[in-house]
N, C-alpha and C positions, 0 to 999 in steps of 0.2 A: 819207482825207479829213480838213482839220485842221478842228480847233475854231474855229469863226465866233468873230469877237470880239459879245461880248453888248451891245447898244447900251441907252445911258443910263447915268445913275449907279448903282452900285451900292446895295441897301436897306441899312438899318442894321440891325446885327445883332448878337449876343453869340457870341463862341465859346469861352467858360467854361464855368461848370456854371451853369444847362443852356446847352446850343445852342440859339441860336432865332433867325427873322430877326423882327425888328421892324417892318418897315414894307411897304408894297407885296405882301402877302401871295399868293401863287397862288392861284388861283379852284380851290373843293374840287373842279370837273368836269373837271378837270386834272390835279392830282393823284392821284383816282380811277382817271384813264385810268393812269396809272403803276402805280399798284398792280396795278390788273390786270392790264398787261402781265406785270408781275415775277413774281405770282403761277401766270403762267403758265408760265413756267420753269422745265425738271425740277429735281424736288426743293427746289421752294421753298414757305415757307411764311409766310404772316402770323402774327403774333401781338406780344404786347406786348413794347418794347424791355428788355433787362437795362441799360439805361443810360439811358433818358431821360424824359421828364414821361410822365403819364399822357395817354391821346391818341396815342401815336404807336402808330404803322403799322412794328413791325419786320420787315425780311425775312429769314428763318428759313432755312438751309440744311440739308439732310438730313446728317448725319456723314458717310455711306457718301459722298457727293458731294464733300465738306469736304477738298479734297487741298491746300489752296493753303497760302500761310503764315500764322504766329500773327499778322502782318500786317495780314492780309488783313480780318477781324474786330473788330468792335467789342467782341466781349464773346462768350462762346459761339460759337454757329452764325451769329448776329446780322451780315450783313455789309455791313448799312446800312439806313438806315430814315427814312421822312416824317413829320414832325412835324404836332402835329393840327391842326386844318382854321384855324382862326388865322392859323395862320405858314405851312405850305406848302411849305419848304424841307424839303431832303433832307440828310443826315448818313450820306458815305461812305467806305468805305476803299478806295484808290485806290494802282496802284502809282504809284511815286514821280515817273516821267516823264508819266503820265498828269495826275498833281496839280499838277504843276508848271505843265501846260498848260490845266488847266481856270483853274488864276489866273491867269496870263497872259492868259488870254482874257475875264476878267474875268467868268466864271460861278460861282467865290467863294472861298472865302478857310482858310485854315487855322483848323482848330480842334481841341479839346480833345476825347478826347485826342489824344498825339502821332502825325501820322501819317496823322490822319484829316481829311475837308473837309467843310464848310458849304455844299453845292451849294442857289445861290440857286432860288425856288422859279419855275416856268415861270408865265409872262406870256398866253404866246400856245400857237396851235398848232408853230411853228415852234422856239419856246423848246422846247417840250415834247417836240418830236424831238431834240432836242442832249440836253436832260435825259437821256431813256430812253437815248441813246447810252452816256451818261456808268452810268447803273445797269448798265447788259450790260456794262459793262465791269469791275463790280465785282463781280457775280457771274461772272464770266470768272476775275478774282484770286482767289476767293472759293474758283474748282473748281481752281485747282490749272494752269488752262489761260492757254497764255502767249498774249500779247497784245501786239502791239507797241505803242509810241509814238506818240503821233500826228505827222502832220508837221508 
C-alpha cells in the first residue's frame, strides 16, 4: 500500500542539532498511542535517547535482535525515537527508498544526522496509522528484516 500524500502544509521545523518540529505539535494521546504500539514489539525498549533533548521517548532495540545495518540506528540500539510532548514528531532511521517516500509524500523531511528523517508528528487518528506504518518499518531495518519499498 503506498504512502497517502499528507494534506496541508507542512509544520516548521529544525533538522540540526536538535531535531524538533516547531509548530502544530501532535496531541501527547497520540503519540502515547505510538509509543505503546513500539513498546510492544519483541525486544523493544523505551528509554532516554543517546542523541536528543531531554524528554524524548527513545526506542531501544535488544542487541540479540539488532541484525540490520549501522544504518539502521541513530546511536546504539536507539533506532528512532519521539520527541517530548511539545513537539510530537518522531526521528527515524529509514531505509533509503522508504525515506525517499515518506518526503515525497510529504510526511517529512531529512535530518541530522545523515540518513535519518524528521517524521512529522500525527494530527489525527488516520495520520497516526501512516506514522505507526512508517515506525514498523524501522524497526523492520532495525532487525535486520528486509522490507520492500513502498509503491
Amino acid at each position: 500500500m503506498p504512502l497517502p500524500p499528507r494534506r496541508g502544509p507542512a509544520p516548521l521545523v529544525v533538522t540540526g542539532d536538535p531535531v524538533e518540529q516547531l509548530t502544530d505539535p501532535a496531541p501527547a494521546g497520540l503519540t502515547q498511542r505510538l509509543v505503546d504500539a513500539v513498546t510492544a514489539f519483541d525486544g523493544v525498549r523505551t528509554g532516554p535517547s543517546y542523541v536528543c533533548v531531554r524528554g524524548t521517548r527513545a526506542f531501544h532495540l535488544a542487541p540479540v535482535l539488532a541484525h540490520g545495518p549501522a544504518e539502521a540506528f541513530l546511536a546504539g540500539s536507539e533506532f528512532g525515537h519521539v520527541h517530548p510532548p511539545y513537539d510530537g514528531s518522531l526521528h527515524l532511521m529509514l531505509p533509503a527508498p522508504w525515506g525517499e517516500a515518506v518526503v515525497a509524500a510529504g510526511w517529512g523531511t531529512a535530518a541530522a544526522p545523515c540518513g535519518s528523517l524528521l517524521v512529522y508528528g500525527p494530527r489525527d487518528e488516520a495520520e497516526t496509522a501512516v506514522v505507526a506504518r512508517l515506525v514498523t518499518r524501522a524497526y523492520l531495518y532495525a532487525r535486520g528484516t528486509w522490507t520492500p519499498p513502498p509503491p
